[in-house]
C-alpha positions as CSV (number, residue, x, y, z in Angstrom):
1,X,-54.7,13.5,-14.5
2,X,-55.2,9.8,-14.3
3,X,-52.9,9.1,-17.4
4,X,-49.7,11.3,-16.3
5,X,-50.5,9.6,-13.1
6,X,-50.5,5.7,-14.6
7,X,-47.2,6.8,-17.0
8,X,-45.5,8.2,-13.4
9,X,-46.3,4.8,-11.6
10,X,-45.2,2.5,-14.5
11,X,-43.4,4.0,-17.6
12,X,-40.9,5.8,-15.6
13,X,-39.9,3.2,-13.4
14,X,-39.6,1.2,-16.3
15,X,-37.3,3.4,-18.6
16,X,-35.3,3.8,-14.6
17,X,-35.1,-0.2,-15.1
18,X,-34.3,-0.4,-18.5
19,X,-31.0,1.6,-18.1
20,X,-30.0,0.3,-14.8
21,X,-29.9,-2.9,-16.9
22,X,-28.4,-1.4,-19.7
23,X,-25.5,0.0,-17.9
24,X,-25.1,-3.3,-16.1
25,X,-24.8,-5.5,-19.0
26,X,-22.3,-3.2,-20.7
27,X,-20.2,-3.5,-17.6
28,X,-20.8,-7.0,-17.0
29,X,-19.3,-7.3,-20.8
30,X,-16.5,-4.9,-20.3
31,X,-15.5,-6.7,-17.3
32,X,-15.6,-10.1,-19.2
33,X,-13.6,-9.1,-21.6
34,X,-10.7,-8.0,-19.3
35,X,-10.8,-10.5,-17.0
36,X,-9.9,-12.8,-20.5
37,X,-7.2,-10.6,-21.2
38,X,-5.9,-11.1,-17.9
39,X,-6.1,-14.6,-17.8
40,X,-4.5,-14.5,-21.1
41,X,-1.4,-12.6,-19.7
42,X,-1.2,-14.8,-16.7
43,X,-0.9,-17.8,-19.5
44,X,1.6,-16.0,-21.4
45,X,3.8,-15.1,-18.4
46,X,3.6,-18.6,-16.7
47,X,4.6,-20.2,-19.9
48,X,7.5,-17.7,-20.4
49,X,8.9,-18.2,-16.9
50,X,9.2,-22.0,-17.0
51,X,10.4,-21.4,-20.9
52,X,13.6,-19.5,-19.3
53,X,13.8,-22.5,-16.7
54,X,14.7,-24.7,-18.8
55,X,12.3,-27.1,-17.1
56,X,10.7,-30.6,-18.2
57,X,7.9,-30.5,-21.1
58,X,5.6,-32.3,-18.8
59,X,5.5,-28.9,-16.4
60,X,4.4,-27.4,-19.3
61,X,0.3,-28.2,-17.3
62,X,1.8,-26.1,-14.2
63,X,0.8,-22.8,-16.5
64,X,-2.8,-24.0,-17.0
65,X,-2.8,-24.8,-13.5
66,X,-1.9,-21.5,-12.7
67,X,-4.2,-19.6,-15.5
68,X,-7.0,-22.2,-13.5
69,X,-6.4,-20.9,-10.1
70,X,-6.2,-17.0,-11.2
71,X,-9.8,-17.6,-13.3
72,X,-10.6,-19.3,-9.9
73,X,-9.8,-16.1,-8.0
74,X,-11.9,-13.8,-10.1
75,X,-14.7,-15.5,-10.1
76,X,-14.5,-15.8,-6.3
77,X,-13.8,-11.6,-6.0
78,X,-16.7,-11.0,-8.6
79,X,-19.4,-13.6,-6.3
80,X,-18.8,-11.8,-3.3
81,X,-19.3,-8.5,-4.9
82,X,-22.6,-9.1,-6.5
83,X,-25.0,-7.1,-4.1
84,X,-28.6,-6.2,-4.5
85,X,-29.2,-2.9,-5.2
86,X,-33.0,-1.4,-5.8
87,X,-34.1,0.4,-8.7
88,X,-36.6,2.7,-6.9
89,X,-35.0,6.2,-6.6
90,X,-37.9,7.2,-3.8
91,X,-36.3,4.1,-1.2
92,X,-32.8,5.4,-2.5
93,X,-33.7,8.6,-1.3
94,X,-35.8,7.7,2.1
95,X,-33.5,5.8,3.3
96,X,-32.2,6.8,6.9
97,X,-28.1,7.4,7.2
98,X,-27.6,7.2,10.5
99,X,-24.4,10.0,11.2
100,X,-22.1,9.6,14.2
């Protein structure tokens, strides 16, 4: 009784931790990875445009610029949507929802 009780209090909360992180990091790469496909297109377009403008060499920076601000952006979005979430499915389900 004491062992199942010790594995319920610590080897399940655990595994529950373990793939909360999991899924997380897999996200957090799959994310990465798009958001430097993005930027890439951003680059690629920029340069295009002012490519078909015909415009001086030197505004050949404004793309970078641009590519800067966009990276700049998404990294704004993504700090303001980091929360803190728990990992305990017992306070997930106790919590009160207030309805009305």
């Amino acid at each position: 009784m004491l062992r199942a009780y010790v594995t319920q209090e610590t080897v399940h909360p655990l595994r529950g931790a373990v793939r909360w992180l999991g899924v997380g990091l897999g996200a957090a790469v799959v994310v990465g990875i798009g958001c430097c496909f993005l930027l890439l297109a951003a680059l690629r377009a920029t340069q295009d445009v002012l490519a078909r403008l015909d415009v001086h060499p030197a505004w050949g920076v404004a793309s970078y610029a641009v590519t800067i601000v966009v990276g700049g952006v998404f990294v704004a979005v993504a700090l303001g949507r980091i929360g803190k979430g728990t990992l305990s499915l017992r306070r997930r389900r106790n919590r009160v929802r207030w309805v009305g």
